[in-house]
C-alpha beads as a LAMMPS data file, in Angstrom:
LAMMPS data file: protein, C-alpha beads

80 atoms
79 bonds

1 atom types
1 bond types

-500.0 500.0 xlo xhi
-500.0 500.0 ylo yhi
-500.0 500.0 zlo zhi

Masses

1 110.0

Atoms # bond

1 1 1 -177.168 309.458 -131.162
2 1 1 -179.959 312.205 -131.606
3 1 1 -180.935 313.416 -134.752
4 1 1 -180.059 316.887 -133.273
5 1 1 -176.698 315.478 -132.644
6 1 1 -176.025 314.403 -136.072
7 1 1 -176.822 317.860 -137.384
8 1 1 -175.103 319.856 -135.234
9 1 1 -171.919 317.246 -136.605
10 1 1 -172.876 317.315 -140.212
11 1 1 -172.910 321.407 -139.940
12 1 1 -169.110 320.978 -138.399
13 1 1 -168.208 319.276 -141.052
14 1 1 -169.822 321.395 -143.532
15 1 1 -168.540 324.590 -142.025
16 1 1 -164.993 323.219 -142.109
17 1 1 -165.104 322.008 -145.960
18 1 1 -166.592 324.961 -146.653
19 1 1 -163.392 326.813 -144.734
20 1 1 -161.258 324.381 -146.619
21 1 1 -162.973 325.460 -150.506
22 1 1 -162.296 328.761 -149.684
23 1 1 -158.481 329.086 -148.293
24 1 1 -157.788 326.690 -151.662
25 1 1 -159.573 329.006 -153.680
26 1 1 -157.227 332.153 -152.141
27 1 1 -153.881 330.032 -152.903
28 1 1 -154.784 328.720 -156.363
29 1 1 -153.740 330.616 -159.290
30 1 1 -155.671 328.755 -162.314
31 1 1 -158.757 330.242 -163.279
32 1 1 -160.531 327.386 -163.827
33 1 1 -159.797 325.945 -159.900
34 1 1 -160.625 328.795 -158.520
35 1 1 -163.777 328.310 -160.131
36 1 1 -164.301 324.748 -159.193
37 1 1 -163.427 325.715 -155.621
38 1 1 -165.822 329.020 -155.502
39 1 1 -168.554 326.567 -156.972
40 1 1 -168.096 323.699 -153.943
41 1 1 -167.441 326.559 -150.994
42 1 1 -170.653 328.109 -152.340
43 1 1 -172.437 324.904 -152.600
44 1 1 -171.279 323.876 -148.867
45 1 1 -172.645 327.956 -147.874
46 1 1 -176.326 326.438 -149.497
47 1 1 -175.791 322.908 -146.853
48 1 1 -174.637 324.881 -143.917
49 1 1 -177.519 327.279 -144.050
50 1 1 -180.125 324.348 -144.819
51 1 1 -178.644 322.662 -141.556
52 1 1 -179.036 325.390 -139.250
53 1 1 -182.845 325.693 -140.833
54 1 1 -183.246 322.501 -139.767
55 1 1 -181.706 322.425 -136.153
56 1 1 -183.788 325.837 -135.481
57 1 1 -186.823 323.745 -136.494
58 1 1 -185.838 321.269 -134.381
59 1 1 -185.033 323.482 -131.209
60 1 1 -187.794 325.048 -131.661
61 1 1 -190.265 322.477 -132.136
62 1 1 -192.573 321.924 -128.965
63 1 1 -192.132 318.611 -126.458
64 1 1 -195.048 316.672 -127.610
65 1 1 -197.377 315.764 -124.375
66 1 1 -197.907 312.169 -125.420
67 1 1 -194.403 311.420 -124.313
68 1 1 -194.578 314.103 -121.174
69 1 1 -197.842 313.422 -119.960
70 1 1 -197.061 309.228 -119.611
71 1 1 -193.706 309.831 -117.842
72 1 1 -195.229 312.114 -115.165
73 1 1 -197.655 308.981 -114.341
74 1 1 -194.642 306.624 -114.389
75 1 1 -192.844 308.825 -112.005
76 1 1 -192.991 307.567 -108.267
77 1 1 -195.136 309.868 -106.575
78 1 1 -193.984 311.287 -103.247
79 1 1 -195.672 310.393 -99.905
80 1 1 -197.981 307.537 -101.505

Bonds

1 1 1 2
2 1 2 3
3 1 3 4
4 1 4 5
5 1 5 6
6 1 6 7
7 1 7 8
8 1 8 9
9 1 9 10
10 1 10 11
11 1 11 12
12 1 12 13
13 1 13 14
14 1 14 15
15 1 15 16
16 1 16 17
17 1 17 18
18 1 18 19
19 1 19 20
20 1 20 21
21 1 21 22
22 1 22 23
23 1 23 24
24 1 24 25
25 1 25 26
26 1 26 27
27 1 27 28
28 1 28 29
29 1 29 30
30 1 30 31
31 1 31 32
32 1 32 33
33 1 33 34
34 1 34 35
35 1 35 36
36 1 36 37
37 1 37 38
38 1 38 39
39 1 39 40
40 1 40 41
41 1 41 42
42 1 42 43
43 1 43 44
44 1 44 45
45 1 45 46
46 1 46 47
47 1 47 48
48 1 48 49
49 1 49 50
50 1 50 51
51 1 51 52
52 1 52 53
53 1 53 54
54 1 54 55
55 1 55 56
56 1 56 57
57 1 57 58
58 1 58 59
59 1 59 60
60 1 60 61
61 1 61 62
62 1 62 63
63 1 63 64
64 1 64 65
65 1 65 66
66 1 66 67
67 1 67 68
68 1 68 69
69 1 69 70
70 1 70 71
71 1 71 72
72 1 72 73
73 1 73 74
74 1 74 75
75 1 75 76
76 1 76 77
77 1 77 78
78 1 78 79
79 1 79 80
């Protein structure tokens, strides 16, 4: 699997524990939960915008031309 893949899996999974902290944190009545939960949604909002950081970095980043430049010469040329 692609590192790309993994992040775009990891931010799933972050996105849906961070769903999870905060529909807790709407049905729990003691004060001190609620806290807990604000604190761990919050702290999931910090991995879930670190993640997309990353996988714009990645999508971004240019195809190096060491690896394009040595497939076009292992490609079959036509006619030859």
């Amino acid at each position: 699997m692609k590192k790309l893949d993994l992040l775009y899996d990891l931010l799933c999974d972050k996105m849906f524990s961070q769903r999870f902290y905060n529909e807790q944190l709407l049905l729990t009545v003691n004060p001190a939960a609620r806290r807990l939960f604000a604190a761990l949604r919050d702290e999931e909002a910090q991995h879930v915008l670190y993640l997309r950081t990353e996988i714009l970095h990645l999508e971004s980043a240019p195809f190096p031309p060491g690896r394009i430049i040595p497939a076009l010469r292992a490609r079959p040329q036509p006619g030859l």
